[in-house]
C-alpha positions as CSV (number, residue, x, y, z in Angstrom):
1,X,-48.9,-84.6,-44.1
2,X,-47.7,-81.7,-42.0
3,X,-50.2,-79.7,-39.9
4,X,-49.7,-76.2,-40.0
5,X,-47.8,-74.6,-37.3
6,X,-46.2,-71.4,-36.2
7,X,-43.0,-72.1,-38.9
8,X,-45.6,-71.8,-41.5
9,X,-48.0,-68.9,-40.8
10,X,-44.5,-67.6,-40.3
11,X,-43.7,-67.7,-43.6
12,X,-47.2,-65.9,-45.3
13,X,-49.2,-69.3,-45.2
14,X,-52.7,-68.8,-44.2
15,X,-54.5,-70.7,-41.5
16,X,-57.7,-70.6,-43.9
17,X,-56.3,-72.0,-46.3
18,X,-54.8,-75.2,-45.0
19,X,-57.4,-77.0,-46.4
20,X,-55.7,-76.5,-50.1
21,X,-52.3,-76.5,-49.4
22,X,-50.2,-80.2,-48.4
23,X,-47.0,-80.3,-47.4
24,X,-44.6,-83.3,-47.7
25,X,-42.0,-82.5,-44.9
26,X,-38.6,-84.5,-45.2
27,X,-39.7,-85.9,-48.7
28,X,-36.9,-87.5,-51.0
29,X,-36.8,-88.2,-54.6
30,X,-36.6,-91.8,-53.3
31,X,-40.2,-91.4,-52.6
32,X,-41.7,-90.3,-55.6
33,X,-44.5,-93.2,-55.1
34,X,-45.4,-91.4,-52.6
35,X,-45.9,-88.0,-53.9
36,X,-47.5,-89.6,-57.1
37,X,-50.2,-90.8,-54.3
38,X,-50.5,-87.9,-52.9
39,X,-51.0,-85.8,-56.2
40,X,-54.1,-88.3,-57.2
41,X,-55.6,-87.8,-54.1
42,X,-55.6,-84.4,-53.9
43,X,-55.8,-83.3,-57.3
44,X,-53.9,-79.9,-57.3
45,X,-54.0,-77.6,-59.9
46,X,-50.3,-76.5,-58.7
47,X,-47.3,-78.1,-57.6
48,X,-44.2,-76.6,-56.1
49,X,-41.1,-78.6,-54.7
50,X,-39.2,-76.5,-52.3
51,X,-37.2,-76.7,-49.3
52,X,-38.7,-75.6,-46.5
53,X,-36.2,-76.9,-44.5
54,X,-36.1,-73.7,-42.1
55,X,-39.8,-74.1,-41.5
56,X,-39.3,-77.6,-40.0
57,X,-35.6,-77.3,-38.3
């Protein structure tokens, strides 16, 4: 897990709400163990796969 930084307040993330949001930084489909993991543990009622490359560069 990523914690949240300047690159993603940036971007309209809110500090409050880091609580509910995970972030997977440099994740590949080679590691979909580990996202399946992650999504029991957490529970989400939404998922999104994006890029968020520019965040972390």
């Amino acid at each position: 897990m990523v914690r949240f930084g300047y690159g993603v307040l940036k971007r309209g993330f809110r500090r409050k709400d880091k609580e509910y949001i995970r972030v997977l930084p440099e994740w590949t489909i080679d590691q979909m163990g580990v996202l399946e993991a992650e999504l029991e543990d957490f529970r989400p009622d939404v998922v999104i796969v994006d890029s968020l490359r520019r965040i972390f560069n």
